[in-house]
C-alpha positions as a Markdown table, in Angstrom:
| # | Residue | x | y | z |
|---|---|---|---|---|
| 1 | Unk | 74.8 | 80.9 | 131.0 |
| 2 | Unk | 76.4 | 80.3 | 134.1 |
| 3 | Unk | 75.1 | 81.6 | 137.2 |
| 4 | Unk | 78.7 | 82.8 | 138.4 |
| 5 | Unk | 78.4 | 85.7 | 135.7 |
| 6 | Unk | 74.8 | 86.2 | 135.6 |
| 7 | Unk | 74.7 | 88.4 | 139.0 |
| 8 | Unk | 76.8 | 90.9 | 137.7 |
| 9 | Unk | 75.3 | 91.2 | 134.5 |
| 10 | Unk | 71.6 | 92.0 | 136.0 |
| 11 | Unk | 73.4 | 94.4 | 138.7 |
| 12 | Unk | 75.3 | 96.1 | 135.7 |
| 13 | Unk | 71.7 | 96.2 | 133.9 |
| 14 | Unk | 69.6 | 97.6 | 136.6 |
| 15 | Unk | 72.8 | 100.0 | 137.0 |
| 16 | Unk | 72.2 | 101.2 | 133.7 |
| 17 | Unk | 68.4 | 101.4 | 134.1 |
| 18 | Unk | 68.7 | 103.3 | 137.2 |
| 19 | Unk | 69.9 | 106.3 | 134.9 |
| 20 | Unk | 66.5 | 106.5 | 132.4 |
| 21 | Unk | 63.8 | 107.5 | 133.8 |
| 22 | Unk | 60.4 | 109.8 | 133.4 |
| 23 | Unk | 61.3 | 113.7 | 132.8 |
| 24 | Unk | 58.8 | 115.9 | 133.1 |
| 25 | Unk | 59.0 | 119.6 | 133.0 |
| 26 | Unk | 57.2 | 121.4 | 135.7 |
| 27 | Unk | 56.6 | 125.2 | 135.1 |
| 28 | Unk | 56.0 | 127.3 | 138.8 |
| 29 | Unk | 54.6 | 130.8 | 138.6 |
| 30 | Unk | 55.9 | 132.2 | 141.9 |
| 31 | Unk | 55.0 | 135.5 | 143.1 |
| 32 | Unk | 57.2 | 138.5 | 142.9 |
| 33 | Unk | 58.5 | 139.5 | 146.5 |
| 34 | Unk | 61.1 | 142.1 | 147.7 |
| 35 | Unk | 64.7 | 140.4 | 148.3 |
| 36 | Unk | 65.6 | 139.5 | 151.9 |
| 37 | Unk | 68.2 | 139.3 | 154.0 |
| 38 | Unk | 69.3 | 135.9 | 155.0 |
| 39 | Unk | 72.3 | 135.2 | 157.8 |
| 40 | Unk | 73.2 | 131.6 | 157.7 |
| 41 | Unk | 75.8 | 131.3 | 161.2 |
| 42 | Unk | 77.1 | 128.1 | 163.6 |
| 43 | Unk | 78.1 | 129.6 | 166.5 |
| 44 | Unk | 80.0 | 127.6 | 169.3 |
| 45 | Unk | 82.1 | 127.9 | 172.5 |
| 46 | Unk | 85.3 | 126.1 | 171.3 |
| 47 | Unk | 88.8 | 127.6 | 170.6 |
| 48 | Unk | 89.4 | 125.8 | 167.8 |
| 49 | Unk | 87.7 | 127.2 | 164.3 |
């Protein structure tokens, strides 16, 4: 095989493999809480938006 194509090939492979991994389901029981208000704001002294 020549090396000129090998390089690609084994990026394109580990490309590939990048995409399979381990999956496991994790269940959290979270306690129940009252909703909250949350403000999210950036706030500046420009004149521009």
């Amino acid at each position: 095989m020549n090396k000129k194509y090998l390089f690609p090939k084994i990026i394109a492979f580990a490309f590939c493999l990048s995409f399979i991994a381990c999956e496991d389901v994790v269940e959290v029981s979270l306690d129940e809480s009252p909703p909250q208000l949350v403000v999210d704001a950036w706030v500046n002294n420009q004149l521009k938006p």
